[in-house]
N, C-alpha and C positions, 0 to 999 in steps of 0.2 A: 883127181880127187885130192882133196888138200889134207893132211893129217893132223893131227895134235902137234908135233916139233914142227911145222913147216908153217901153224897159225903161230905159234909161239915165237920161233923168228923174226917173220915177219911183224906181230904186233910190236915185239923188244924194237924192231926195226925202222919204225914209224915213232916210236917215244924219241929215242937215241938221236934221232935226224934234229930235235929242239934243245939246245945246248942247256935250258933250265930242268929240261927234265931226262938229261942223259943219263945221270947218275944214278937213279933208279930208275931206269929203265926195266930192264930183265928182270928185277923183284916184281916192277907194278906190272908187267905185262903177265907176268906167270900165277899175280894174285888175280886179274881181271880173265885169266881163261880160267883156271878154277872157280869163280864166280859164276863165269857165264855158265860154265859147261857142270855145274854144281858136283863138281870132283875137290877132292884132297890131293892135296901136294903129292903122296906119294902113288897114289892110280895116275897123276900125270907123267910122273917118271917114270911109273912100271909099262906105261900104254905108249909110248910116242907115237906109235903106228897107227894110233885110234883115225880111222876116216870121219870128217866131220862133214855135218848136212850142210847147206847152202843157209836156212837158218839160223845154223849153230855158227856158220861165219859172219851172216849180217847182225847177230848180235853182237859177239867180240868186237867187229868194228866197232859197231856203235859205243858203246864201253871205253875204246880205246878215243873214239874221237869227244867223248867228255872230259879223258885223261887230259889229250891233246890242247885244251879248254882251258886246262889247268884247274878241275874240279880236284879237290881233294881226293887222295883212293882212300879214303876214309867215308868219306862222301858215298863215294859211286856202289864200296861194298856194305855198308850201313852199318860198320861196326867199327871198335878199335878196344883193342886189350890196355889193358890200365890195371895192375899189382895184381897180376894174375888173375885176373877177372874180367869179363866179356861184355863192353857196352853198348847201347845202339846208341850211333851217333848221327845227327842232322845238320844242315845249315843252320837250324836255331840252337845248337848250342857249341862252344866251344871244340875242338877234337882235344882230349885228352892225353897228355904228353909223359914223357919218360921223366923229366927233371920235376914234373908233380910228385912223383913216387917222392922223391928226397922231401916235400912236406909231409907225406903220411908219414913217412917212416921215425921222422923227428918226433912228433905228436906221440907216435905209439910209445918211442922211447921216455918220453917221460910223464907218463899216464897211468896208472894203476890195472891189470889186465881184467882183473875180476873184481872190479867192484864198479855200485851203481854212480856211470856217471852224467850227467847234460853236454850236452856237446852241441855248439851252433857252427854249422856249414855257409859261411857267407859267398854268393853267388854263385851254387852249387853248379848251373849248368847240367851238365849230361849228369850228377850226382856222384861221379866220379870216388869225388874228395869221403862224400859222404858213407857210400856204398863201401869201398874199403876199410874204412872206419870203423864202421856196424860189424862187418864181417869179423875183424880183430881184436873188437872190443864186446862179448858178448850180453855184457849187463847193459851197454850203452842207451841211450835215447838221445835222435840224435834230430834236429831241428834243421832242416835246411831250408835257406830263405832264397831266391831269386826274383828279378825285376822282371825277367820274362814268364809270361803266362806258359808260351811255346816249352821253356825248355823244361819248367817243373812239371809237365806234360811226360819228356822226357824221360828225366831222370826218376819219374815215379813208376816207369815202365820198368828201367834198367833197377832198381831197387826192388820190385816184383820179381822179376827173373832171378834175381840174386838170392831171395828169399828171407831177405830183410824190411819190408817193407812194413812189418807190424813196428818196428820200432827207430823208423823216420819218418818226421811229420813235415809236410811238402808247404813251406808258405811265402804268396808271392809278395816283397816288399821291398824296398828301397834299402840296401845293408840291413841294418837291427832295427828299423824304424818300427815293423808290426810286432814285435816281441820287447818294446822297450819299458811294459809295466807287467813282465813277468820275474819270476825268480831267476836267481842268475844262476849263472853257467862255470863249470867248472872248465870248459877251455871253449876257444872261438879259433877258429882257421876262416884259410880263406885264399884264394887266387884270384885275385880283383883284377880289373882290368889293369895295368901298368905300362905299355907302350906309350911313348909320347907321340903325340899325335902330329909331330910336326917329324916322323919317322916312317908316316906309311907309304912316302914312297919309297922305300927301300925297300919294304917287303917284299917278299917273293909275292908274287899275282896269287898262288894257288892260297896263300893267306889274304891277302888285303881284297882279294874279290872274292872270296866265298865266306871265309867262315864271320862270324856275328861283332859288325861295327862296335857294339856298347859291353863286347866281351875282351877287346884287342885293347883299347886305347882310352888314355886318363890325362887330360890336359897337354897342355904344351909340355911340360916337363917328366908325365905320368905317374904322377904323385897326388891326383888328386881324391882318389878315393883312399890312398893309405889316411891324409891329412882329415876325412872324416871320420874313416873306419877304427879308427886307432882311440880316439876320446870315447867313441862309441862302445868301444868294446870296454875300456875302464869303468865305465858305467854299469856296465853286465856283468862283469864278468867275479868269479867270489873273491878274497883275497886270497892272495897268492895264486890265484886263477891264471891258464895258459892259454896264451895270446900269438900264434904261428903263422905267420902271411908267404906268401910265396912272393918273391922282388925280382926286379929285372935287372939285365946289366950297367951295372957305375953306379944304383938308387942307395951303397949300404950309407954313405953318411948322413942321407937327407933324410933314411929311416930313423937311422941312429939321433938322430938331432928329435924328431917326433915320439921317441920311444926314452926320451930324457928323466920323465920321472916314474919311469917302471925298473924292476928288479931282473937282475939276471940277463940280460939283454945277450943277444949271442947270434951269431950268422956264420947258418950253416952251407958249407958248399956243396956246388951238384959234381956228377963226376969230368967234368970239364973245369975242376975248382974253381967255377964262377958263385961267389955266394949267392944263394941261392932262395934260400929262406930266414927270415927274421924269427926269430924268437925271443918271449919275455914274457917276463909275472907279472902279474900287477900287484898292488904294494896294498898293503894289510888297509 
């Protein structure tokens, strides 16, 4: 009879043997038998001894041989935490990252906490951006746009659970295009697609094979939705209105060159002092 620690070595076992996914091995193997076996981290440590069914082992494998696939374990467990908060995540939208946090947290910094504001979510995805937002800002209303039907699916689930969902409004559109003859907006964010697309093959497979082509990648240079996103949002946005995009590595001067006749212009780093987010006003 095989125990709890004797599937757990074994699954770390079978990850670790593939040199892309050695390095988390033993985290993803120990998130996928708490998954299977629907325990919390610590009944796995207090039980090693637990005998598992024949069942309870063909599933673990199975789990582990999606890992092995190089499914995201974001994927296989259906969720991912993002500024302390719990989302479901799918192949159709983005998985939600650490160095996101460093754009919520700039936004929050310079946004008023209690007062009524508009706030547009561009390419919301699993609603991420927007959902922490709501959460932080509680007079907000908060507009999040996507090009996917699938993910604003999504993100209207995880913005329910959240129990913000009275005040984000879900609309699927090309950037600003379906909201471009409303009132404007007192800031506009955004994690656009930015990889240059002349970079996927360097990606790790568990990215460039699963998660969402038209959420990874933005022209040869991946500048191509900041160079519309950016007039766009001047258009919307009030004066003196906050303009906060999430950028990727080496993009600060080509931003800074697009972000030429706005105010305040600033790039903030992530905690690897890679800059990391744009920031700017737009001009009266």
């Amino acid at each position: 009879m095989i125990d709890v620690q004797q599937a757990l070595i074994r699954a770390a076992g079978q990850l670790a043997a593939h040199p892309d996914l050695r390095s988390t091995a033993v985290p993803d193997a120990t998130l996928l038998l708490m998954h299977s076996l629907g325990i919390d981290r610590a009944t796995l440590i207090a039980h090693p001894e637990r005998p598992l069914t024949r069942d309870q082992l063909v599933d673990i494998q199975r789990l582990v041989e999606r890992r092995l696939r190089f499914e995201p374990i974001q994927y296989i467990l259906g969720t991912q935490e993002f500024y302390g908060l719990e989302f479901k995540v799918t192949p159709a939208v983005l998985i939600p990252r650490p160095e996101t946090e460093t754009l919520v947290e700039a936004v929050l910094a310079r946004l008023p906490q209690n007062q009524p504001l508009r706030i547009a979510d561009i390419g919301t995805g699993s609603g991420a951006i927007a959902v922490a937002l709501a959460h932080s800002l509680p007079k907000s209303q908060i507009t999040a746009l996507d090009l996917s039907p699938h993910a604003l699916e999504i993100a209207q689930q995880n913005a329910a659970t959240s129990g913000v969902a009275g005040r984000i409004r879900f609309i699927e559109s090309d950037l600003l295009a379906a909201v471009a003859g409303e009132p404007t907006f007192d800031a506009i964010v955004s994690n656009p697609p930015y990889i240059p697309s002349t970079d996927a093959p360097t990606l790790h497979p568990q990215v460039r094979e699963f998660e969402p082509t038209q959420a990874l990648f933005a022209g040869p240079e991946g500048l191509d939705i900041y160079a519309r996103l950016i007039p766009q949002a001047f258009a919307l946005l009030k004066p003196y209105g906050l303009l906060a995009m999430e950028i990727g590595h080496g993009q600060r001067p080509a931003i800074a060159a697009l972000l030429a006749d706005w105010h305040d212009v600033a790039f903030i780093p992530d905690l690897q002092q890679i800059p990391r987010v744009a920031i700017a006003r737009r001009t009266k």
